[in-house]
C-alpha positions as CSV (number, residue, x, y, z in Angstrom):
1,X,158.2,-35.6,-42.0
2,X,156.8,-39.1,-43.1
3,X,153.6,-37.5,-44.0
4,X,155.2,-34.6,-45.6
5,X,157.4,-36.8,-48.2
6,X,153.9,-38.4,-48.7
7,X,152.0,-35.8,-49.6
8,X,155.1,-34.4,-52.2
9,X,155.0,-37.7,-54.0
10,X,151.2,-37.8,-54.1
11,X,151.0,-34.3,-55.3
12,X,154.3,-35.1,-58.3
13,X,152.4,-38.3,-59.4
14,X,148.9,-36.8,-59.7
15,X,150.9,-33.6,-61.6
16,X,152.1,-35.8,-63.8
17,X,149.0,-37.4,-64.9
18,X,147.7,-34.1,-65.2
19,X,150.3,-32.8,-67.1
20,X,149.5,-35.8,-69.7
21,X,145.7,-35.0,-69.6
22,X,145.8,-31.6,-69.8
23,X,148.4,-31.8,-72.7
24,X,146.7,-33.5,-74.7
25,X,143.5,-31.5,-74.7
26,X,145.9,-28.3,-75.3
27,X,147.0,-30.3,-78.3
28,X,143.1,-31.0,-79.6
29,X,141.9,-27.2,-78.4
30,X,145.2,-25.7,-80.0
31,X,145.3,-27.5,-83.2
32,X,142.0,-27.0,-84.1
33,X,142.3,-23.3,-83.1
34,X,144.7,-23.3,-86.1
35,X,143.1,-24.7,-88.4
36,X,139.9,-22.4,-87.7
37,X,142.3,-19.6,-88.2
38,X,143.6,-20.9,-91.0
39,X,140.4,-21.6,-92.9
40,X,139.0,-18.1,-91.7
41,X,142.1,-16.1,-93.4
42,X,141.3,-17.9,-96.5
43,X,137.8,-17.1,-96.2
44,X,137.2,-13.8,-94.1
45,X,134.8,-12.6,-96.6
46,X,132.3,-14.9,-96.1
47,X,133.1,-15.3,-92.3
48,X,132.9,-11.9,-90.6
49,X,129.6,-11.1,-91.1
50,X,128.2,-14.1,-89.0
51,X,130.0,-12.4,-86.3
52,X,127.4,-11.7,-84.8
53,X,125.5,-15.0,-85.0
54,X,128.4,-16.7,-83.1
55,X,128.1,-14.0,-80.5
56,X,124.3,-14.9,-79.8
57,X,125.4,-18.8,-80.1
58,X,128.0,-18.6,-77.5
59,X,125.9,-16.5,-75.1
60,X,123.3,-19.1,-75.6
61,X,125.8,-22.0,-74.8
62,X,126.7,-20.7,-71.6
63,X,123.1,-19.3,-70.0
64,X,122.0,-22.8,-71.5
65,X,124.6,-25.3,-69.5
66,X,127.0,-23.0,-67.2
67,X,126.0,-19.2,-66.3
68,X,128.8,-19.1,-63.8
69,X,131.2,-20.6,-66.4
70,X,131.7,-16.6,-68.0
71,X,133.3,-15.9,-65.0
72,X,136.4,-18.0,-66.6
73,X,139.2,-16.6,-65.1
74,X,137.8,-15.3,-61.8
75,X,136.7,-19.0,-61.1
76,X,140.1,-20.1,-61.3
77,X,141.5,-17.2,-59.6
78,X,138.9,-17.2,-56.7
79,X,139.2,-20.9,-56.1
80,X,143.0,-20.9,-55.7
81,X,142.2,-17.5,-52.8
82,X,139.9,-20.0,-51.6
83,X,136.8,-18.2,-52.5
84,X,135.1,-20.8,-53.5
85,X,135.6,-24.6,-53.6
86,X,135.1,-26.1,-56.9
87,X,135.2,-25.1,-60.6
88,X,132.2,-26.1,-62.5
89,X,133.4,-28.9,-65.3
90,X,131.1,-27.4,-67.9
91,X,133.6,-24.9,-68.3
92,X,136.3,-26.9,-70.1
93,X,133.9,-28.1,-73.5
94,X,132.2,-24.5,-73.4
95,X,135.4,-22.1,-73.3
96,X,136.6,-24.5,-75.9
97,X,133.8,-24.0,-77.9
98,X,133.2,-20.6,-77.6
99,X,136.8,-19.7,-78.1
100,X,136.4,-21.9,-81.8
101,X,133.4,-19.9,-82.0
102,X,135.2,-16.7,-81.4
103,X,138.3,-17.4,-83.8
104,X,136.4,-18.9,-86.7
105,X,134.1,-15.6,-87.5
106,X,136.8,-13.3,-86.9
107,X,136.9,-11.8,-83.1
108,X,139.9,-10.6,-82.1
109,X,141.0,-12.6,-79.0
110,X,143.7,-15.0,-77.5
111,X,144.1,-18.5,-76.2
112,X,145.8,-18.5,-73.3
113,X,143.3,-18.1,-70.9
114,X,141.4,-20.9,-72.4
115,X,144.3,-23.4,-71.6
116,X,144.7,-22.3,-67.9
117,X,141.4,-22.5,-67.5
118,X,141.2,-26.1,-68.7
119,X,144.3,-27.0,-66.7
120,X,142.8,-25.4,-64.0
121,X,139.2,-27.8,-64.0
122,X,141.2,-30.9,-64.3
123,X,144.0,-30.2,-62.0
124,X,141.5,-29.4,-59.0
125,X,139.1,-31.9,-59.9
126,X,141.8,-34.6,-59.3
127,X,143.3,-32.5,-56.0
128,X,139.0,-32.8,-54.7
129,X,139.8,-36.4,-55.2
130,X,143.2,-37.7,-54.0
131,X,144.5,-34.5,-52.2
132,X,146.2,-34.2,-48.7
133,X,144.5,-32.9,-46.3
134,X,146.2,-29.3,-45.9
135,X,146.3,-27.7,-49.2
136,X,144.3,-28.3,-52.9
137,X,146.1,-25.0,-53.8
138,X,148.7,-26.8,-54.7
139,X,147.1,-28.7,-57.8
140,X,145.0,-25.9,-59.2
141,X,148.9,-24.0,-59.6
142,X,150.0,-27.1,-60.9
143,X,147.2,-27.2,-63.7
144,X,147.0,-23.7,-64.1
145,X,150.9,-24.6,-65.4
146,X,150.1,-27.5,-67.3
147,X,147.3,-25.8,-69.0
148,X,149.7,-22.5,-70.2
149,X,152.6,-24.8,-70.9
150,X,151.1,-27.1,-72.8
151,X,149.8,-24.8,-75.2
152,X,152.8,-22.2,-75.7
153,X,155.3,-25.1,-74.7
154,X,157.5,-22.7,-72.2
155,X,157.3,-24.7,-69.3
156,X,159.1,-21.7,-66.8
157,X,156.9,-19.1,-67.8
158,X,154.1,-21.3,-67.2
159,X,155.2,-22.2,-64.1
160,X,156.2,-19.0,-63.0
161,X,152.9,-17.6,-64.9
162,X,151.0,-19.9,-62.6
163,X,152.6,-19.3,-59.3
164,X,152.3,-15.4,-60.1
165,X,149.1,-14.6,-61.3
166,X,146.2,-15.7,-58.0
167,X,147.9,-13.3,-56.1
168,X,150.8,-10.8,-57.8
169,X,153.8,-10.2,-55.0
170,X,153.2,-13.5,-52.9
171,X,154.0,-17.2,-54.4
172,X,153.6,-20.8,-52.8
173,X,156.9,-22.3,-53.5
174,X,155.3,-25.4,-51.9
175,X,153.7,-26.2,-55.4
176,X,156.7,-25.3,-57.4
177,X,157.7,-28.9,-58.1
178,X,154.1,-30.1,-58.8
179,X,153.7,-27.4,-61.5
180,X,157.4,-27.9,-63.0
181,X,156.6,-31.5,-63.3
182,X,153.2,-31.1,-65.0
183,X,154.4,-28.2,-67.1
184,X,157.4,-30.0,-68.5
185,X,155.2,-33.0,-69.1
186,X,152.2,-31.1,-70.6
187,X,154.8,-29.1,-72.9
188,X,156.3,-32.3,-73.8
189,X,153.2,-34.2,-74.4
190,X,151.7,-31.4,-76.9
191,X,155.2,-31.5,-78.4
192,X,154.5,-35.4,-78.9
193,X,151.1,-35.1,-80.4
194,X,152.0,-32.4,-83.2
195,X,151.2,-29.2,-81.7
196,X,154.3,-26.5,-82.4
197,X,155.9,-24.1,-80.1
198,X,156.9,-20.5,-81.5
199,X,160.3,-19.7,-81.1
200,X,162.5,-16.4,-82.9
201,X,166.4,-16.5,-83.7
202,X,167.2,-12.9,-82.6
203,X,171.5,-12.8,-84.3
204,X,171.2,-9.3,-83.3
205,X,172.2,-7.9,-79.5
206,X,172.2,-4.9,-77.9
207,X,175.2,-3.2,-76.7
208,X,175.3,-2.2,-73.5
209,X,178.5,-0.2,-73.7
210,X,176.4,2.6,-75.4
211,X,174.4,5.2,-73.5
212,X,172.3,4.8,-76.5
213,X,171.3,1.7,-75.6
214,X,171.2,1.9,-72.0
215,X,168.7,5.3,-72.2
216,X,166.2,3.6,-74.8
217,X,165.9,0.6,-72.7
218,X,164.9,2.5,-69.8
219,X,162.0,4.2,-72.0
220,X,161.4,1.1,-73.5
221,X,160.2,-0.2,-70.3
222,X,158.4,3.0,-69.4
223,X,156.7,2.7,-72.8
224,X,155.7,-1.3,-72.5
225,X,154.3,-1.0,-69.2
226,X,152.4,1.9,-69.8
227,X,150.7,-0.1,-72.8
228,X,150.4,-3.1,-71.0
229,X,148.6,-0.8,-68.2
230,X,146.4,1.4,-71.2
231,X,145.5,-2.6,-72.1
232,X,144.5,-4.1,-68.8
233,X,142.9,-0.4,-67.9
234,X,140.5,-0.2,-70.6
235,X,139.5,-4.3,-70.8
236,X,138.3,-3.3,-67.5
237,X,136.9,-0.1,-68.0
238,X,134.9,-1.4,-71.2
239,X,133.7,-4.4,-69.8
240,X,131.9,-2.4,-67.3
241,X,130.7,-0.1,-69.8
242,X,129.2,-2.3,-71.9
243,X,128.0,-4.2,-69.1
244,X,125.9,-0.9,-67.9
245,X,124.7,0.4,-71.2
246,X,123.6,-2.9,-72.1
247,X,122.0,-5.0,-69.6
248,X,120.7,-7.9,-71.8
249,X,123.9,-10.1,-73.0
250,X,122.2,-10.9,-75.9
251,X,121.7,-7.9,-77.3
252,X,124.8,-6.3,-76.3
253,X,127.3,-8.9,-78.2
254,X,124.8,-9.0,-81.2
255,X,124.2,-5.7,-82.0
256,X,127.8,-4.2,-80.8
257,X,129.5,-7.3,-83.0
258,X,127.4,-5.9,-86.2
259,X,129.9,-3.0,-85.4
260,X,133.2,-4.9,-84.8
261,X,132.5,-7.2,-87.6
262,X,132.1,-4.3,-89.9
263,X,135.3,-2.6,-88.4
264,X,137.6,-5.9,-88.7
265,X,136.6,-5.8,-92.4
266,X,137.6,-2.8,-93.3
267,X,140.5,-2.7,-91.7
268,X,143.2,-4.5,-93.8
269,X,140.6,-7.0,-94.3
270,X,140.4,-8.8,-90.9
271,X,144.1,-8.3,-90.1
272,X,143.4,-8.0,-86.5
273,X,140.7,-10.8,-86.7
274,X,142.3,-13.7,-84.5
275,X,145.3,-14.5,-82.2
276,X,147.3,-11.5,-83.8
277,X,150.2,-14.0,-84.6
278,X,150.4,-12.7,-88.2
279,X,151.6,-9.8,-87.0
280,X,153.7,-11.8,-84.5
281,X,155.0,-13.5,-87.3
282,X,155.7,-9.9,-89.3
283,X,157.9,-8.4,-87.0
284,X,160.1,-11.5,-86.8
285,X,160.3,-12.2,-90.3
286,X,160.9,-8.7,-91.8
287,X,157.4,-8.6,-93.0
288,X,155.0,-5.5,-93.0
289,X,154.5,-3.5,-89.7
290,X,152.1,-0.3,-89.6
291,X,152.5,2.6,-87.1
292,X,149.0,1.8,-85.9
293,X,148.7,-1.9,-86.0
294,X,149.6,-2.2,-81.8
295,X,146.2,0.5,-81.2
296,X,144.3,-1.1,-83.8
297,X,144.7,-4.7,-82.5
298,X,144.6,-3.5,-78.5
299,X,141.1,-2.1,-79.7
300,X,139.7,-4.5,-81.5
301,X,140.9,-7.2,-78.5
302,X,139.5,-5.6,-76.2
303,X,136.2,-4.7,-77.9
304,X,136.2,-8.1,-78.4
305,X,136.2,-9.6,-75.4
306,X,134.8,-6.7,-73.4
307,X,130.7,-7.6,-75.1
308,X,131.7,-11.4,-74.3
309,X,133.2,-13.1,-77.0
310,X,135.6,-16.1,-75.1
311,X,139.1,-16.3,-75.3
312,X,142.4,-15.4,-73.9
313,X,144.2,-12.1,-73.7
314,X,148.0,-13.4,-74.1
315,X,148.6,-13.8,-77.7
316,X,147.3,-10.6,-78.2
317,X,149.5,-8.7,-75.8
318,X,152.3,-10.6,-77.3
319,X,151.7,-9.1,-81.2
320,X,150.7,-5.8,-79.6
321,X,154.1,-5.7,-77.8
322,X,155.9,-7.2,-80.7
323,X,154.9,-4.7,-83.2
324,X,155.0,-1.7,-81.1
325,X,158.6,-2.6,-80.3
326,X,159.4,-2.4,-83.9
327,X,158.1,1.0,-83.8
328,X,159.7,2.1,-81.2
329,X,163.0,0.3,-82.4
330,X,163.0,2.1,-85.4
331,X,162.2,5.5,-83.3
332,X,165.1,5.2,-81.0
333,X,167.6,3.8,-83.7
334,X,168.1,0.3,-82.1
335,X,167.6,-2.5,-83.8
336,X,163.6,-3.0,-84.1
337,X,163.4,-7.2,-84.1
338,X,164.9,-6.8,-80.4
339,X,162.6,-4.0,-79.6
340,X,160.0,-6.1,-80.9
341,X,161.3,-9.6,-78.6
342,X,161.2,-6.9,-75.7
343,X,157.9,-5.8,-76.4
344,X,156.8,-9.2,-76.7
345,X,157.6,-9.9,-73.3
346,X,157.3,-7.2,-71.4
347,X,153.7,-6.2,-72.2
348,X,152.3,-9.5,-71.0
349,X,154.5,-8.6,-68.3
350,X,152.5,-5.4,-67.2
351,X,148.8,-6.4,-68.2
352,X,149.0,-9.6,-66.7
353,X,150.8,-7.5,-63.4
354,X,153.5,-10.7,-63.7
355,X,157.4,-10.3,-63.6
356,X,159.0,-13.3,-63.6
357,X,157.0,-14.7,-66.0
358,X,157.6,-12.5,-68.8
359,X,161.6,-12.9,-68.4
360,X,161.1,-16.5,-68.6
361,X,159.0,-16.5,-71.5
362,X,161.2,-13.6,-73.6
363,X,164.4,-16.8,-72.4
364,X,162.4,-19.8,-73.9
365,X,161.4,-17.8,-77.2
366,X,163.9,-15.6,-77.7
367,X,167.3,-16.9,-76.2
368,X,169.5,-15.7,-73.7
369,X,171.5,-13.5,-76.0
370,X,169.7,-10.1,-74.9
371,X,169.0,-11.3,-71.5
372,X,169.9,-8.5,-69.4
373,X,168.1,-6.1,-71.6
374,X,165.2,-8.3,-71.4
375,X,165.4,-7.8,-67.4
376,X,165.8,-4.3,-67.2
377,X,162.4,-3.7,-69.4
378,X,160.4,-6.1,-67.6
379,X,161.5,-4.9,-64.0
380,X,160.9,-1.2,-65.8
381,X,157.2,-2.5,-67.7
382,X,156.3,-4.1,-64.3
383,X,157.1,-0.8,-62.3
384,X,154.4,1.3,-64.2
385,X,151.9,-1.1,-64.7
386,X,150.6,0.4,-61.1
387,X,149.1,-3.0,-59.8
388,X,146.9,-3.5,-62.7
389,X,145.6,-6.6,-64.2
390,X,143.7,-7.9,-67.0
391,X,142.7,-10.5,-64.1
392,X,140.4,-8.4,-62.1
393,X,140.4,-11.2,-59.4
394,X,144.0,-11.4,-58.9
395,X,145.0,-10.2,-55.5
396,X,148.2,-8.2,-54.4
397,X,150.2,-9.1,-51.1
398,X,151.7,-6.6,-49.4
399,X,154.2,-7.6,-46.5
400,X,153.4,-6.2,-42.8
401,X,155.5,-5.4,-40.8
402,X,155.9,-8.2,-38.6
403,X,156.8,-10.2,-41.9
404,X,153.9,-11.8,-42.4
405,X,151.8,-11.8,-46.0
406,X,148.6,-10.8,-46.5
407,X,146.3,-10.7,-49.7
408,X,145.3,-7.3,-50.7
409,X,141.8,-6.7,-52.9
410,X,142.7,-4.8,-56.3
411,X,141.6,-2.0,-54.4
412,X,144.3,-2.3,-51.6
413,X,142.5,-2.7,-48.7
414,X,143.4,-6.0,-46.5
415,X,140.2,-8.3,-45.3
416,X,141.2,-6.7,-41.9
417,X,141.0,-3.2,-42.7
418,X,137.5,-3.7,-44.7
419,X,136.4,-5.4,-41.2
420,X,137.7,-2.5,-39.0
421,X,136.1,0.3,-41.5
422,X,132.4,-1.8,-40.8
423,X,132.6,-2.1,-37.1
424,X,133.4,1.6,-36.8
């Protein structure tokens, strides 16, 4: 018992320190990410068509200093299933980079996945260090919390995000105050040093009285999860096809990004260049939604990202679930600006194969005003995302009969069963 009150306040005290760090580098990686954004909508023209020169630059970057560093995600993810036992630091200044890279000439791509990446390094770099003896788990959730709160400033989806993604069905709830505390203080330390959280007043709420209602929620969540699943489905499916057809990285994000760049341009003029939080910022403030603007900018992310651009998938799901709720809202006769704070949520929800997370996140933006509706469509989007995952390393756990948890390959067959099929 001694040991174990120990090891909690050794694991809150380095999760505060690493809520401070990692906040802090959010704050440098997600200001600057603006103003590259920024500076690239005033000056697209002259931008997009070095798309392709950034391509070959961050390719160069990474088979120059870190190879194993384009695994992003799956280093994070494998070395929290205990895959592996480190995280190479390179990773933190060349995702950075790259992702700048990315933004500034016009890819279409996120940021989240930079930040928990970061979050990630540092976090199990100081768990290496000072850990207790049982479990360095616990810091990599904890940074993987501080690195997605920091950034977006919604410390309960991040934590929730965090506990959620390395393995979707099973969570550690031994690292749930660790995370909390360097969530909050990464959130809070961002706050500090300037950078801004996103947040919506939705006036309008549903009623719930009305079968109306209660019938377009249901295929609102059938629709969100579907497109979350088309999202995570194809980023997979591409990035294998690419990867096949052409072998040399090189070529494949320098020629194919000739064809994106040209695309991007003359398509509303790099309107799905970047995070996508212009459209974001459209169907919250009554601007101008198209029809096709959730297709166009699930394309061009996935494109994107699929010939190795860097950057996150997040932001993107949120503007592609944002603006295909106010389509649908204005389909089903409900009021589109909720639609669109449903949407917002709930596809994250299914690509990322996350539940909790996306109800906390659609709370902290949103409010609590349509909170029940914001359940029932992510419960419905997480139903019919089928167990897939932008995060082709995450891991399901299924729960045997003898209660007992055990970590399932995206395939869904247990480390067990893959050992029996061998010896017979």
């Amino acid at each position: 018992m001694k040991e174990k009150i120990k090891c909690t306040i050794r694991y809150s005290v380095l999760a505060l320190v690493t809520g401070v760090a990692v906040g802090a580098i959010d704050t440098i990686f997600g200001r600057g990410l603006l103003w590259l954004s920024d500076f690239r909508t005033a000056h697209y023209r002259y931008l997009l068509p070095f798309l392709p020169v950034a391509g070959l630059l961050i390719v160069w970057m990474y088979h120059r200093f870190s190879e194993e560093s384009l695994k992003g995600m799956t280093l994070v993810l494998e070395t929290g299933q205990k895959k592996r036992k480190s995280i190479p630091l390179a990773l933190v200044p060349l995702v950075i980079v790259g992702t700048w890279l990315t933004h500034l000439f016009g890819g279409s791509a996120g940021r989240e996945g930079v930040a928990v990446q970061i979050g990630a390094v540092i976090s199990h770099e100081a768990g290496r260090k000072f850990r207790c003896p049982e479990n360095d788990r616990i810091m990599l959730v904890a940074g993987m919390a501080a690195g997605f709160g920091g950034l977006f400033q919604t410390p309960l989806a991040a934590v929730f995000f965090a506990m959620e993604v390395i393995a979707s069905g099973y969570m550690q709830y031994e690292a749930l105050l660790p995370a909390m505390i360097s969530a909050y203080t990464s959130a809070f330390t961002s706050h500090i040093l300037g950078l801004e959280k996103f947040t919506a007043v939705i006036g309008e709420k549903l009623d719930l009285s009305e079968t109306k209602v209660i019938l377009s929620l249901i295929v609102l969540g059938i629709l969100f999860g579907l497109v979350g699943r088309l999202f995570s489905g194809t980023l997979q499916w591409m990035k294998k096809r690419m990867g096949n057809a052409i072998k040399n990285p090189y070529i494949r994000i320098g020629a194919v990004a000739v064809f994106l760049a040209v695309l991007l341009f003359l398509f509303h003029g790099g309107r799905y260049s970047g995070l996508g939080t212009n459209l974001i910022s459209a169907a919250f403030e009554n601007g101008t939604i198209y029809g096709y603007d959730w297709i166009l900018k699930l394309g061009f992310t996935v494109l994107t990202l699929a010939i190795g651009f860097q950057g996150g998938e997040v932001t993107p799901l949120f503007s592609i679930g944002a603006s295909l709720g106010i389509l649908a809202g204005n389909l089903l006769g409900i009021s589109p600006v909720v639609c669109a704070a449903l949407g917002y949520a709930a596809v994250f929800g299914s690509a990322t194969n996350t539940l909790l997370a996306p109800v906390m996140i659609g709370l902290e933006v949103f409010g609590t005003e349509n909170a029940i509706p914001l359940v029932v469509v992510c419960i419905l989007a997480y139903l019919m995302n089928g167990g897939s995952s932008i995060y082709t390393a995450q891991q399901r756990a299924v729960l045997k009969l003898d209660g007992e948890k055990e970590a399932v390959s995206e395939r869904g067959a247990t480390e067990k069963q893959k050992n029996k099929a061998m010896r017979q």
